[in-house]
Structure formats: structure tokens, C-alpha cells
TIKEVO-123824 format. One line per field, with one value per residue (C-alpha): residue in three letters; chain; y, x, z negated. Coordinates in nm, 2 decimals. Last residue first. Layout:
BEGIN
resn	(Ala, ...)
chain	(A, ...)
v	(Y, ...)
u	(X, ...)
w	(Z, ...)
END
This chain:
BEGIN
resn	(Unk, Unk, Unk, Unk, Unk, Unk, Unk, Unk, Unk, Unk, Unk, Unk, Unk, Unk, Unk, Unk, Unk, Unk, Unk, Unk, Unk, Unk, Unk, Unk, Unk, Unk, Unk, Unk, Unk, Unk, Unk, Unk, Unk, Unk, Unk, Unk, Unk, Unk, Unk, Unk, Unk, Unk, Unk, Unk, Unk, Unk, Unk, Unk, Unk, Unk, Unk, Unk, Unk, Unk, Unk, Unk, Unk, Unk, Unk, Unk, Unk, Unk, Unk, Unk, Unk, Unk, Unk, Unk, Unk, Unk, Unk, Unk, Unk, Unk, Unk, Unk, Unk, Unk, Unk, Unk, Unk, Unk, Unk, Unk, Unk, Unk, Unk, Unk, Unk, Unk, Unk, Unk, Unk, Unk, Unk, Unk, Unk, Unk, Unk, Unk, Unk, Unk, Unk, Unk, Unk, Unk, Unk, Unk, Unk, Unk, Unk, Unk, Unk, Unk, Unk, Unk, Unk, Unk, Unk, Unk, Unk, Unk, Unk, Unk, Unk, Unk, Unk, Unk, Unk, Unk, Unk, Unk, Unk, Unk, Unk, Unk, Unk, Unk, Unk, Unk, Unk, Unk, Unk, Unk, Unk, Unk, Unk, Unk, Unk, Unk, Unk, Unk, Unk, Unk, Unk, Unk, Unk, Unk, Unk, Unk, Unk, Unk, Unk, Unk, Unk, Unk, Unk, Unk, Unk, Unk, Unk, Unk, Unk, Unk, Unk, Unk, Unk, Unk, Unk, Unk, Unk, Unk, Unk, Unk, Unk, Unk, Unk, Unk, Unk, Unk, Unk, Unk, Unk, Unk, Unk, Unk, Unk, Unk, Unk, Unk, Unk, Unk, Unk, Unk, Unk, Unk, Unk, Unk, Unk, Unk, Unk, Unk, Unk, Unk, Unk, Unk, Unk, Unk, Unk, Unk, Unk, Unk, Unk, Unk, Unk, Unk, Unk, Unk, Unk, Unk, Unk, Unk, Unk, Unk, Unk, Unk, Unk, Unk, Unk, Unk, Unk, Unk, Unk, Unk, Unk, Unk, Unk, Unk, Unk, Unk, Unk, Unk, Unk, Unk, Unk, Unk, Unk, Unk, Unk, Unk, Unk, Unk, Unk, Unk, Unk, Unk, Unk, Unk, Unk, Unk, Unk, Unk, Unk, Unk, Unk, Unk, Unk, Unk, Unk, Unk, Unk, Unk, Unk, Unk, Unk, Unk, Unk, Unk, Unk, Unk, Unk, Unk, Unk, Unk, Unk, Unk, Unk, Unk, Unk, Unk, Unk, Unk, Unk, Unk, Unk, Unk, Unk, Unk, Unk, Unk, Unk, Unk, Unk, Unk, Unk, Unk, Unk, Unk, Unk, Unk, Unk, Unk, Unk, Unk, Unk, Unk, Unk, Unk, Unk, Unk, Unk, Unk, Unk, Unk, Unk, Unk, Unk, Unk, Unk, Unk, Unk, Unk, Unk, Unk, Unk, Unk, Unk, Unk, Unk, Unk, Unk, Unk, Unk, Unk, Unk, Unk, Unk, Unk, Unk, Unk, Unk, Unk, Unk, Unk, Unk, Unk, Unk, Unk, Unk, Unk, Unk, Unk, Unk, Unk, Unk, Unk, Unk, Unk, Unk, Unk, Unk, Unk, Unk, Unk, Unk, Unk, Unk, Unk, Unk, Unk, Unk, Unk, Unk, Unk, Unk, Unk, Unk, Unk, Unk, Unk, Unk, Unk, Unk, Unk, Unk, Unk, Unk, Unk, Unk, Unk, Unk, Unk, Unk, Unk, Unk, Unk, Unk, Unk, Unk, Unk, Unk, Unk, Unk, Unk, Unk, Unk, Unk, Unk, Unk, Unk, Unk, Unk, Unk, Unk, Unk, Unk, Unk, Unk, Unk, Unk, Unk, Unk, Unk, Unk, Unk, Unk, Unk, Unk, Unk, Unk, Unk, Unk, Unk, Unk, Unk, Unk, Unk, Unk, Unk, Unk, Unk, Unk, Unk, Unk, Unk, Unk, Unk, Unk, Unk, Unk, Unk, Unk, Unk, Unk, Unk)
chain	(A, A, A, A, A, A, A, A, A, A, A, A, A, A, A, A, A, A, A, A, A, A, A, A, A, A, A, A, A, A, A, A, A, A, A, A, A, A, A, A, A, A, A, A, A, A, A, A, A, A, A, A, A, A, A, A, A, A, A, A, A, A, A, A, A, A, A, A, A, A, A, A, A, A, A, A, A, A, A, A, A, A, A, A, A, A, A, A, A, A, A, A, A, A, A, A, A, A, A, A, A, A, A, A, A, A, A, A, A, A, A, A, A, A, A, A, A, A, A, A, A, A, A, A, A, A, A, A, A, A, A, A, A, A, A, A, A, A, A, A, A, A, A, A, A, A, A, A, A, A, A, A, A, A, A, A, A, A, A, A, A, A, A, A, A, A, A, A, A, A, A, A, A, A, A, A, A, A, A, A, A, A, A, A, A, A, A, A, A, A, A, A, A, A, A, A, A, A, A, A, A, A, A, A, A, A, A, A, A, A, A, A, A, A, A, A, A, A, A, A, A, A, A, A, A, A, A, A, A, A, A, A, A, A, A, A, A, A, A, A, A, A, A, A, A, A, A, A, A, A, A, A, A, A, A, A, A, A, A, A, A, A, A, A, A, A, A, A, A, A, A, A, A, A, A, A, A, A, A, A, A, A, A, A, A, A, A, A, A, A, A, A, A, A, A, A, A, A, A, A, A, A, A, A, A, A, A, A, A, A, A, A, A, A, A, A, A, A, A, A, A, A, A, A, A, A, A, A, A, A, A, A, A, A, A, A, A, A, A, A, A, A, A, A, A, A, A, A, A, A, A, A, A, A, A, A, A, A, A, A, A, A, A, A, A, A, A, A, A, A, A, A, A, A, A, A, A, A, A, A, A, A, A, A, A, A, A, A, A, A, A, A, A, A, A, A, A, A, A, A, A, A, A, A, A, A, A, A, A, A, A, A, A, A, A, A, A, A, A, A, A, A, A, A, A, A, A, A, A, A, A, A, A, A, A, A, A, A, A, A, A, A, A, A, A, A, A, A, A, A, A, A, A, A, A, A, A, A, A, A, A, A, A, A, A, A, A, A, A, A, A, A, A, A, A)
v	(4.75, 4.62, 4.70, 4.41, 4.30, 4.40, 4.09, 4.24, 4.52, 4.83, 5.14, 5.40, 5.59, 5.50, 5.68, 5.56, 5.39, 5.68, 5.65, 5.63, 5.88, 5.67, 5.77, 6.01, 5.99, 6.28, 6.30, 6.41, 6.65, 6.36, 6.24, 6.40, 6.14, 6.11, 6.03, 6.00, 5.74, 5.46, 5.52, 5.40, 5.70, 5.64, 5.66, 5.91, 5.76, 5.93, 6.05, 5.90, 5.54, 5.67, 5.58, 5.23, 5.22, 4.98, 5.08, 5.12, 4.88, 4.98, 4.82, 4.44, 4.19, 4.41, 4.60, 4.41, 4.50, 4.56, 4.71, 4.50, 4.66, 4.92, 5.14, 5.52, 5.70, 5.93, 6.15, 5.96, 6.18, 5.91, 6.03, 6.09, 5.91, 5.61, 5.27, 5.00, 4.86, 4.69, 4.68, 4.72, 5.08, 5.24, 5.13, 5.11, 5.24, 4.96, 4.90, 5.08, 5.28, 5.00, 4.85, 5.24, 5.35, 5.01, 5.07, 5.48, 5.34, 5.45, 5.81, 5.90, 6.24, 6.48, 6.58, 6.35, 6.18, 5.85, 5.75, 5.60, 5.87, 6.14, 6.21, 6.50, 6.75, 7.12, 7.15, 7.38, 7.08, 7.02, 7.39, 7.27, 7.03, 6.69, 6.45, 6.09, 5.89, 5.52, 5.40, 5.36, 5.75, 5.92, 6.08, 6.40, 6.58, 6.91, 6.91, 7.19, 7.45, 7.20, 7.34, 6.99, 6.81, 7.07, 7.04, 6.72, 6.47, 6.31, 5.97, 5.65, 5.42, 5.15, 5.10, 5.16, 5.50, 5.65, 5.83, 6.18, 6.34, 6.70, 6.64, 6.88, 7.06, 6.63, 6.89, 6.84, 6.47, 6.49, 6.52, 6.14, 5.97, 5.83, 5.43, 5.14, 5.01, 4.71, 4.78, 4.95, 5.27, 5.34, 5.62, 5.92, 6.15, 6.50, 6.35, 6.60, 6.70, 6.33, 6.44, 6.34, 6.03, 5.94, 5.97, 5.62, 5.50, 5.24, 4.88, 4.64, 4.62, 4.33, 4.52, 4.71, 5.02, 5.08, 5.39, 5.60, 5.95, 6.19, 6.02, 6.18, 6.19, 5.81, 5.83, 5.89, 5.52, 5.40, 5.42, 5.09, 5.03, 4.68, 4.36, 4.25, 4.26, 4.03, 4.25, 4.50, 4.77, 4.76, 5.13, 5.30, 5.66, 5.88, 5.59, 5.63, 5.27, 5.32, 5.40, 5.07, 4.93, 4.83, 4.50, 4.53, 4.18, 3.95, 3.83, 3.92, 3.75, 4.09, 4.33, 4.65, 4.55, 4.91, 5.07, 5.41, 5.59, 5.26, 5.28, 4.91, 4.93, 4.86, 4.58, 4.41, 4.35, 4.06, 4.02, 3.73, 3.49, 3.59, 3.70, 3.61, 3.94, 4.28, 4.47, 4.45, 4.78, 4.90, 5.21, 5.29, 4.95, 5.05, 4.79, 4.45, 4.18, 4.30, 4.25, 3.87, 3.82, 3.76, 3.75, 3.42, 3.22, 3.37, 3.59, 3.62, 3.99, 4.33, 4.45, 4.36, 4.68, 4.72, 5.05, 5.12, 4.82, 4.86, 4.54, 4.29, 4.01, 3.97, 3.91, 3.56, 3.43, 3.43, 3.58, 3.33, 3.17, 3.36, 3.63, 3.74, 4.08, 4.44, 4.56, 4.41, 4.70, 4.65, 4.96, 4.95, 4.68, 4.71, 4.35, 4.23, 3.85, 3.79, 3.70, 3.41, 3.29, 3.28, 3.47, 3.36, 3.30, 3.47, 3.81, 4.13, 4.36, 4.61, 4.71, 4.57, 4.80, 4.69, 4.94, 4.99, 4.71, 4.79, 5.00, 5.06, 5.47, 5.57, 5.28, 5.23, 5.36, 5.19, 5.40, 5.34, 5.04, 4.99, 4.73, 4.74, 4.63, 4.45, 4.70, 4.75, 4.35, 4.39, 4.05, 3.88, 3.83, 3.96, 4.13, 3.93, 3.99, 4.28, 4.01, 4.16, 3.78, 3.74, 3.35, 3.08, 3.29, 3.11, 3.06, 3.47, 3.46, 3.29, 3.47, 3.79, 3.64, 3.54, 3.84, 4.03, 3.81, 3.94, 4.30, 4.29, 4.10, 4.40, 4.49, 4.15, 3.98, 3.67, 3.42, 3.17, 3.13, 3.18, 2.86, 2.92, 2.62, 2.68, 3.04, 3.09, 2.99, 2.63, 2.38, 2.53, 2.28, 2.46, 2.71, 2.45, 2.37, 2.73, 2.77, 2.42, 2.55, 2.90, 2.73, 2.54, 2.85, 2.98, 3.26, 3.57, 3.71, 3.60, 3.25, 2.98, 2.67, 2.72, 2.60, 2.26, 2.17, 2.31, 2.12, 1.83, 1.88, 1.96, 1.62, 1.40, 1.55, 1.47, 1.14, 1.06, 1.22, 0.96, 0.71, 0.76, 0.78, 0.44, 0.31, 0.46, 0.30, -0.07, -0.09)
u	(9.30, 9.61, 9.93, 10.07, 10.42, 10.69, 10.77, 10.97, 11.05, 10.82, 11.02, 11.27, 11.40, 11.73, 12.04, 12.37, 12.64, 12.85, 13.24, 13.36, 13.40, 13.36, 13.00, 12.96, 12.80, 12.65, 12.31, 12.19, 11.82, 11.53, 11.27, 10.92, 10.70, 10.37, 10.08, 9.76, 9.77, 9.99, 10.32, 10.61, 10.80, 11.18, 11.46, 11.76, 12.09, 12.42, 12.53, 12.75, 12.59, 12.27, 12.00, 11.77, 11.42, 11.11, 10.82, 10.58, 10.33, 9.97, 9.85, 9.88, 9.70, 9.43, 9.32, 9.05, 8.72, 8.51, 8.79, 8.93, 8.85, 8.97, 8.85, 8.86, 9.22, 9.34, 9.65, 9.99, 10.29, 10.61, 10.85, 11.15, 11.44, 11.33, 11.24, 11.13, 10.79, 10.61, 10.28, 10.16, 10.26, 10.03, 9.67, 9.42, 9.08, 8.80, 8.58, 8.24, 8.41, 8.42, 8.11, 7.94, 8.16, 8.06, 7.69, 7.68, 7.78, 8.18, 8.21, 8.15, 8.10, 8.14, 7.91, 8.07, 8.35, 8.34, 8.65, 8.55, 8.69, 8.91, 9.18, 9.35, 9.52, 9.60, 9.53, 9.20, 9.00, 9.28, 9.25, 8.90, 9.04, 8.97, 8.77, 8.62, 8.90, 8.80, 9.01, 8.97, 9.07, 9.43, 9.56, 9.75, 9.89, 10.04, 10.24, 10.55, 10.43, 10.25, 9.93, 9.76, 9.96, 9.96, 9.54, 9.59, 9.32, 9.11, 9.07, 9.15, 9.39, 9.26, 9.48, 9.39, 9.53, 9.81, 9.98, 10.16, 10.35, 10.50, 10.65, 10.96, 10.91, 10.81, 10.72, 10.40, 10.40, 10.43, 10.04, 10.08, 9.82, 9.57, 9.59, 9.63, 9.84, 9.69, 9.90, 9.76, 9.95, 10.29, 10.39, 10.61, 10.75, 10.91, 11.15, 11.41, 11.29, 11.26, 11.18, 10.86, 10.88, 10.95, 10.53, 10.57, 10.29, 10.12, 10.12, 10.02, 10.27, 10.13, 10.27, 10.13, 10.29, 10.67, 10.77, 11.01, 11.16, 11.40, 11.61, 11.91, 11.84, 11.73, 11.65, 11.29, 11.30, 11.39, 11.05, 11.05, 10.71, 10.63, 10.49, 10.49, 10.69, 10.53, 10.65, 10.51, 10.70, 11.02, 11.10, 11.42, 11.54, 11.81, 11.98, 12.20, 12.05, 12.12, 11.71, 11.64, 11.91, 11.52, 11.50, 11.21, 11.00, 11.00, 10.91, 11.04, 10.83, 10.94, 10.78, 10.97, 11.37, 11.49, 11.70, 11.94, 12.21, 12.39, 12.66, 12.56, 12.40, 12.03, 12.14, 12.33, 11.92, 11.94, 11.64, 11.41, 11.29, 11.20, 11.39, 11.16, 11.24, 11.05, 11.32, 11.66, 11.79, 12.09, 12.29, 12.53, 12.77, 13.17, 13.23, 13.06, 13.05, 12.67, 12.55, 12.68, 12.33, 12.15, 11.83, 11.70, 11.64, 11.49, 11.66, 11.34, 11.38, 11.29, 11.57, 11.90, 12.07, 12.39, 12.58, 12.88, 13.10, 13.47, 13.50, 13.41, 13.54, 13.21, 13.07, 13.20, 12.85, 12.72, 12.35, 12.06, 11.91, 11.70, 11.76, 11.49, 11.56, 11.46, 11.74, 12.09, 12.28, 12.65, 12.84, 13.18, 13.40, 13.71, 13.74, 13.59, 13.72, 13.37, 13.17, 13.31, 13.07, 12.81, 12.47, 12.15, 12.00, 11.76, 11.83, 11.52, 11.82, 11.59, 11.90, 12.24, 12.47, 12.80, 13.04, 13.43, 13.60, 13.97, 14.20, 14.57, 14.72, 14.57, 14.67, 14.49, 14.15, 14.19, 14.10, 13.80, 13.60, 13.23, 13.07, 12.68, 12.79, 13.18, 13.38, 13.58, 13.63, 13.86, 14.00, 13.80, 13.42, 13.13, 12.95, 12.64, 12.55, 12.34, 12.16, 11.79, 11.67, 11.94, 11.80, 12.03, 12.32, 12.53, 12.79, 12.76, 12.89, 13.16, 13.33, 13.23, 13.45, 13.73, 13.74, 13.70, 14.00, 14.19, 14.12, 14.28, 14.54, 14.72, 14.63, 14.52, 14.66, 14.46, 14.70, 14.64, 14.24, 14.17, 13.94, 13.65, 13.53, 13.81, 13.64, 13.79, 13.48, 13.45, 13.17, 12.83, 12.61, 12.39, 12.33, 12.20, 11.93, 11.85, 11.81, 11.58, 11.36, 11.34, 11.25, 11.02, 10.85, 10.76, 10.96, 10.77, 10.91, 11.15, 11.18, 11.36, 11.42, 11.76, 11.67, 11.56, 11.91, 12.07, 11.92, 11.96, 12.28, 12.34, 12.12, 12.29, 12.65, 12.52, 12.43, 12.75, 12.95, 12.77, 12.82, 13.18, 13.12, 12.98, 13.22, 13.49, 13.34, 13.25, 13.63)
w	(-9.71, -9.75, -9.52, -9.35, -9.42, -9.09, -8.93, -8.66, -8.87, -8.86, -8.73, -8.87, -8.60, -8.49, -8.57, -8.37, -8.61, -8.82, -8.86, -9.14, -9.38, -9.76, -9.92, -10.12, -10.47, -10.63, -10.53, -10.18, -10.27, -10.36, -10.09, -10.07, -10.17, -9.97, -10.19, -10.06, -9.93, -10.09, -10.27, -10.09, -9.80, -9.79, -10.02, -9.92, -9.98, -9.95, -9.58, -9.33, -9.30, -9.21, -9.43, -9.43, -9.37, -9.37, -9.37, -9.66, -9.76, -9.83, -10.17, -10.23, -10.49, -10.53, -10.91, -11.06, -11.06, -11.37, -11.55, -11.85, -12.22, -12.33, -12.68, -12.64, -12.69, -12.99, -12.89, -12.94, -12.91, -12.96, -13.29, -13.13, -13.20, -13.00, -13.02, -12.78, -12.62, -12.95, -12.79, -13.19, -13.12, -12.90, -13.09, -12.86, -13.01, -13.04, -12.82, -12.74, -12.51, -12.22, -12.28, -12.23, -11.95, -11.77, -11.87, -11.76, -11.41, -11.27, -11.13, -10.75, -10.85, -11.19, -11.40, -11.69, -11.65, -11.74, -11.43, -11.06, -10.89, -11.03, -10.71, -10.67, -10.42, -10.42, -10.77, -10.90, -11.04, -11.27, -11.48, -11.54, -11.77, -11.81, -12.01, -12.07, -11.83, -11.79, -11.48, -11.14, -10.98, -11.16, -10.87, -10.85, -10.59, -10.62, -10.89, -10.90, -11.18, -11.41, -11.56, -11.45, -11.72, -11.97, -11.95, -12.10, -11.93, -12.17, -12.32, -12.12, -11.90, -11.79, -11.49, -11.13, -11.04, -11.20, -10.93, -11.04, -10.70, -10.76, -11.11, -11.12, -11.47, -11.64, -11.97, -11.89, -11.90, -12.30, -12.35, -12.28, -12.06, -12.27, -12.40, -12.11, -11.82, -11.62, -11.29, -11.02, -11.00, -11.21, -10.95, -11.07, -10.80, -10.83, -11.16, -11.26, -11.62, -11.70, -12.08, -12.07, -12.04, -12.37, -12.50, -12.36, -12.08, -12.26, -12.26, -11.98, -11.69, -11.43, -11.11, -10.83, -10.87, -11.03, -10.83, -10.99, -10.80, -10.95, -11.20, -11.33, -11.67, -11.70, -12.10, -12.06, -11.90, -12.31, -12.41, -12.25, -12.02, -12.18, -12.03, -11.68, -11.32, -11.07, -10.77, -10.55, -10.65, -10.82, -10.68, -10.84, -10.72, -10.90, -11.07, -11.37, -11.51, -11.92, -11.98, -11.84, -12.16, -12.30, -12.08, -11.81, -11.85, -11.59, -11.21, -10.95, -10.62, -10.35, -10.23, -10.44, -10.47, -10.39, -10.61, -10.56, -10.73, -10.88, -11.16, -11.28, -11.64, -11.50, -11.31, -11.59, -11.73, -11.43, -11.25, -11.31, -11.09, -10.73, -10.41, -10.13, -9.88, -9.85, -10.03, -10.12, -10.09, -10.29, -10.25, -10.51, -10.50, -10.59, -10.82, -10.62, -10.88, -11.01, -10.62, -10.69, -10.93, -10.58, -10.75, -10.74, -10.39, -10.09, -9.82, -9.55, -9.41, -9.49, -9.70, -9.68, -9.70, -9.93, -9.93, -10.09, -9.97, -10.11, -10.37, -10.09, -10.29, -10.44, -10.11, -10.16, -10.35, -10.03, -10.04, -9.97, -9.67, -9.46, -9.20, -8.96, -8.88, -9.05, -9.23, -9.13, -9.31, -9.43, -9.48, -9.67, -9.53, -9.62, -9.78, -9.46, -9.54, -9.76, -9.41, -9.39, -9.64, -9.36, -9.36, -9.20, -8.88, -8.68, -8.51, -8.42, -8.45, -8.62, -8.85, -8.70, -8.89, -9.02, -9.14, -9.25, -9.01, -9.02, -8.87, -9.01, -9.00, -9.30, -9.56, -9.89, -9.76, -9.43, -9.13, -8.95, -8.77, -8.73, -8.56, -8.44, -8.11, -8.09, -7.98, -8.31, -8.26, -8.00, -8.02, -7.80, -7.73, -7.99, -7.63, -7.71, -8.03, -8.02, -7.73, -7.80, -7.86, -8.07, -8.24, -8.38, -8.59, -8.80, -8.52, -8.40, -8.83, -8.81, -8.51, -8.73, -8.99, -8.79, -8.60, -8.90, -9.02, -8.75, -8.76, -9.07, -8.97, -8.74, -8.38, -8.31, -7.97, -7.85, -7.67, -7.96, -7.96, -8.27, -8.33, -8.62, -8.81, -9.10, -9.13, -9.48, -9.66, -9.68, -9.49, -9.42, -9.49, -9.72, -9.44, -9.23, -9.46, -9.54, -9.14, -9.13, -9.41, -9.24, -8.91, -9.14, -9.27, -8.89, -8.81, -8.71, -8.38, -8.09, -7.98, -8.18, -7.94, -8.03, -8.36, -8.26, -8.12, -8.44, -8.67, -8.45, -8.42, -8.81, -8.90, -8.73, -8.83, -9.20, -9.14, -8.93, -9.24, -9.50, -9.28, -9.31, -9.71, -9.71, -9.45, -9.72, -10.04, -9.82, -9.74)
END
């Protein structure tokens, strides 16, 4: 008798709290969420009872135009409950079983039968909605779009998206989704777009990620933190950008094995070992960015075989020794920045480039360069020697030239460089990744890849804009 008053005050408790919960999120206005309205919406997301939408009624006199359709209604049903702030009303018009109505709903054919509808895409982007993400939501099995950039989401990823084994393009970036890295993104087989950016995701990330059959990666601005596993060279991406992370340790000569790659953009991390002679044999990339991290040694003579290079940022790191002229004879580049770090030499041929950027190096007769004392403590060290970092094997001997001593830079690089805003790409076209390096590079985004989306209908376009709690740029 005591067991089951115990475990009926148990259920009161619980009720308690999810009412009040929910009273004091309604009071949500539009805007930045405070962190305990994210507490409370994590709270109430951990409350959530089962995952078949057992807390949805269907009414009886609705008529479905096959069960499909149903369970979307059942799943988007679940969802308007999860949400506690639509201050632009996208949710509003969710009523009845004409769900292919429903604002920012997509239906279209079935792959695996023409002539049944189904929800294909999602897109609420800029939505300005508070709430977070209900396991319901794992009954679109079609579903191949689902973009909810720029809102006010928190909470974590359901683990039952992994039954939706269709969805091609994944955008939850610029939000507040916390926790690890949401490790069900590896379950989902036909995954190529991937943008998980400007959320809380922190912890390590999975090396599975860099095996998946993904075309683009976006987890930059996040709390990652860990060392990048040597199968980097397996990922078949043609953009990546971990920017803005707490990423550390070793550049694996393994990236000069990523053959399709056109654009990488790992800035603003804690790397701190030297650029592998291996890159060079990324014939396709047009933008390379491995700014303000701690990098060290000269920049490899091998970069000029890099035949697309447009955009080279390598500013802020303590790198050293003397420019190769191959690097500034390429045919494509025409920006390169290399300012804040201890550079002794370059050639003549780099003074004539469109664009560049040698401030704060040792370089003699030229402006704005660091004080003869700080070039003096800093090359008074001894040499950097490549291979005690330990960063992989290849088959090809790495190309080493001899580098000056390091030592730390007299002022370290920030904690955040200009953020970019936040995009996502139309739903009928493969991937294009946006703007990221700060001024003055602008990368030029890469030529469709490969992979085609399934035809679906396409949401309304909307300019990219700042989210409604878009991060702030540094100075």
C-alpha cells in the first residue's frame, strides 16, 4: 500500500512540475532565451513520455488520405505540443488532416510508391520558435529535408531519427541543442548535408563521422573538443568547417587524402603541430583556412601544387621561415594572409597578388612588422622539429624545409573571430556552404557535387539573415 501511494506521489510530483513548467513557459516572449527557459525546456523534454505519439488524440472523424499522412499528423501534432514560443505563428495553421498545408511542410511522392503522398521536407528556418524536438518526430520515415536553422530549439536530438533512413539534408544549426554530439546522425544512411552549427554540442566527435558518405560539414561554433582521428583523410566531403571549436593536437597528414575536398576551414582552434607536407595534393581545394590556432614550423613548399587555391589564411600561428615563392606563383590565389606570426622571408613574386596580408611577421623592410626583440627571442630558439609531433604516416616522405626556433607569440590569438551567418541551401539543389573565414577572405562556394537530392517540392527561398540570436562577431 505504501509502494503504490509512493509511486502515486511520484506521478503528482511529476504532473506538478510539467504544469508549472509549462505555465512559466508560455510566458516566453520572442528573442534570446534566458538559460533557465532552456533549463526548464530540457526539463520538459526529459519528460516526454514514449515515442509513438500516445499524447496525441486523432480525432475520429478526421479522414487521412493514406497512413502516411497520418502519422505526420501524429508527429507534427507532437511536435506544435513541444513547442512553447511561435511568436511569427508558422505554426498556427497545423489543424486537421491536411497536413501537406501545414506552413513550412513539404509533401511529394513516395520513393517506393509514386502515386502515395507523404511528407518529404521540413523547413522552418528563421521561424523565430521555442521549444525543442519530440520523439514523435521519427514516424516521417520519408522525410528527406529537415531545416529548423535559426530558432530557439534546445534540448537534444531524438535518438528516433535513426529510423528516418531517407533524410538527406540535416540543418540544425544556430540554435541552443546541447549535449554530446548527436552520435544518431551516424544511423541515418542517406545523410550528405550536415550543419550543426552555432548550438552547445560539446565532447568529442565521433571518428565514424569522417567515414560517413557526407558531401558537406558544418559543426564550427560549437564546445568540441578532441583530437582529429587519422581516418580524416577517409571523409569524402567536399566542404568541412570545425571552426570555432576546442579542437587540439595534430593536423593528420592523412587530410591530403580527401580528393574531393574543395573548401576546409578549421580556424580558431588549439591545433599545434605543423601543417603536413600531404596537403599538397588537394588539387581541388579554392579555400584553405587553418587561422588562429597555435600551428608551428614553415609552410610547406608542397602548397603549390594546391592548382585551385584561391583563399590561403594562416594568420595567427607561429609559423616561421620563409615564404615559398611556389606558393605565391599559384595560378588561381588571389588572397593570401599570413600576418601574426614570425615569417623571416618571402618572395617578391608575393608582393604582386591581388590581395595579401604580411603584418606583424620578421620581415625585414617591410611595414607594420613585429619589434626587433620579439623576432630576436623568438629565433633564438631552437629549430622545430616536424616529426616528434607524431601526426600520422604517409607514403610520401613529408617536405620539411629548415624553420627558426618558436616560441609563444606575445599576444595570443582571441577567443572568437567574426562569425558568419547563418545559412541553409534550398531543398532542391545539393549543398553550397556559406561565407566563414573572417575579412578578408570571402570563400567562393564550391561547383554542385555529386549527390542529388530527392525532387520534392522546394520551400520558398529566403535570404540568408542573422538568427534571432545570431553570435556576435569579435572585434
Amino acid at each position: 500500500m505504501k509502494t503504490k501511494m509512493k509511486k502515486t506521489s511520484q506521478i503528482y510530483v511529476l504532473l506538478f512540475f510539467f504544469l508549472g513548467l509549462t505555465h512559466s513557459l508560455q510566458l516566453t516572449s520572442n528573442g534570446d532565451l534566458s538559460d533557465n527557459e532552456v533549463r526548464l525546456i530540457r526539463h520538459r523534454q526529459l519528460l516526454e513520455f514514449g515515442d509513438r505519439g500516445e499524447n496525441v488524440v486523432v480525432d475520429p472523424s478526421l479522414v487521412f488520405e493514406n497512413p502516411r499522412l497520418r502519422n505526420a499528423y501524429i508527429a507534427l501534432q507532437a511536435w506544435k505540443q513541444a513547442i512553447l514560443s511561435d511568436p511569427n505563428n508558422f505554426t498556427t495553421n497545423w489543424i486537421g488532416s491536411d497536413v501537406c498545408s501545414y506552413t513550412g511542410v513539404y509533401c511529394a511522392p513516395a520513393p517506393d510508391n509514386r502515386r502515395v503522398r507523404t511528407v518529404a521536407g521540413i523547413d522552418l528556418n528563421h521561424a523565430d520558435i521555442a521549444g525543442y524536438l519530440p520523439q514523435e518526430l521519427g514516424l516521417l520515415t520519408d522525410l528527406a529535408l529537415f531545416h529548423v536553422n535559426s530558432n530557439r530549439f534546445c534540448g537534444t536530438v531524438p535518438h528516433r531519427f535513426n529510423r528516418l533512413k531517407l533524410l538527406f539534408e540535416l540543418d540544425l544549426s544556430n540554435n541552443r541543442f546541447a549535449g554530446i554530439f548527436p552520435t544518431v546522425v551516424l544511423q541515418l544512411p542517406s545523410l550528405k548535408f550536415l550543419d550543426l552549427r552555432f548550438n552547445e554540442f560539446e565532447g568529442p566527435v565521433p571518428r565514424e563521422l569522417f567515414s560517413k558518405d557526407l558531401d558537406a560539414i558544418f559543426i564550427n561554433h560549437n564546445r568540441l573538443r578532441f583530437e582529429l582521428p587519422d581516418n580524416l583523410g577517409d571523409s569524402p566531403v567536399s566542404v568541412i568547417v570545425v571552426a570555432n571549436n576546442q579542437f587540439h593536437g595534430c593536423i593528420p597528414t592523412s587530410l591530403g587524402d580527401m580528393r574531393n575536398l574543395e573548401e576546409i576551414i578549421f580556424m580558431n582552434n588549439g591545433f599545434n603541430s605543423c601543417l603536413p607536407s600531404e596537403i599538397g595534393r588537394l588539387k581541388n581545394v579554392t579555400v584553405f583556412d587553418f587561422s588562429y590556432n597555435d600551428l608551428v614550423g614553415p609552410l610547406p613548399a608542397s602548397i603549390g601544387g594546391m592548382v585551385s587555391l584561391e583563399q590561403l589564411n594562416v594568420a595567427h600561428n607561429r609559423f616561421s621561415g620563409k615564404i615559398p615563392a611556389s606558393i605565391c606563383q599559384l595560378p588561381r590565389l588571389e588572397n593570401f594572409t599570413f600576418s601574426n606570426n614570425f615569417f623571416t622571408g618571402e618572395s617578391p613574386v608575393c608582393l604582386g597578388l591581388r590581395e595579401f596580408d604580411d603584418r606583424r611577421n620578421c620581415l625585414p623592410a617591410r611595414p607594420a612588422q613585429r619589434s626587433p626583440g620579439q623576432c630576436a627571442a623568438f629565433l633564438s630558439l631552437p629549430p622545430v622539429d616536424c616529426g616528434s609531433f607524431g601526426c600520422g604516416r604517409s607514403s610520401r616522405p613529408p617536405v620539411i624545409a629548415p624553420s627558426p626556433p618558436t616560441t609563444p607569440s606575445p599576444g595570443s590569438p582571441p577567443s572568437t573571430v567574426p562569425s558568419p551567418p547563418s545559412t541553409t541551401p534550398s531543398p532542391g539543389s545539393p549543398p553550397s556552404p556559406p561565407p566563414v573565414p573572417p575579412s578578408p577572405i570571402t570563400p567562393i562556394p564550391p561547383s554542385p557535387g555529386p549527390h542529388s537530392p530527392p525532387v520534392m517540392p522546394s520551400p520558398p527561398s529566403t535570404p540568408p539573415s542573422p538568427g534571432p540570436h545570431s553570435p556576435p562577431g569579435a572585434a
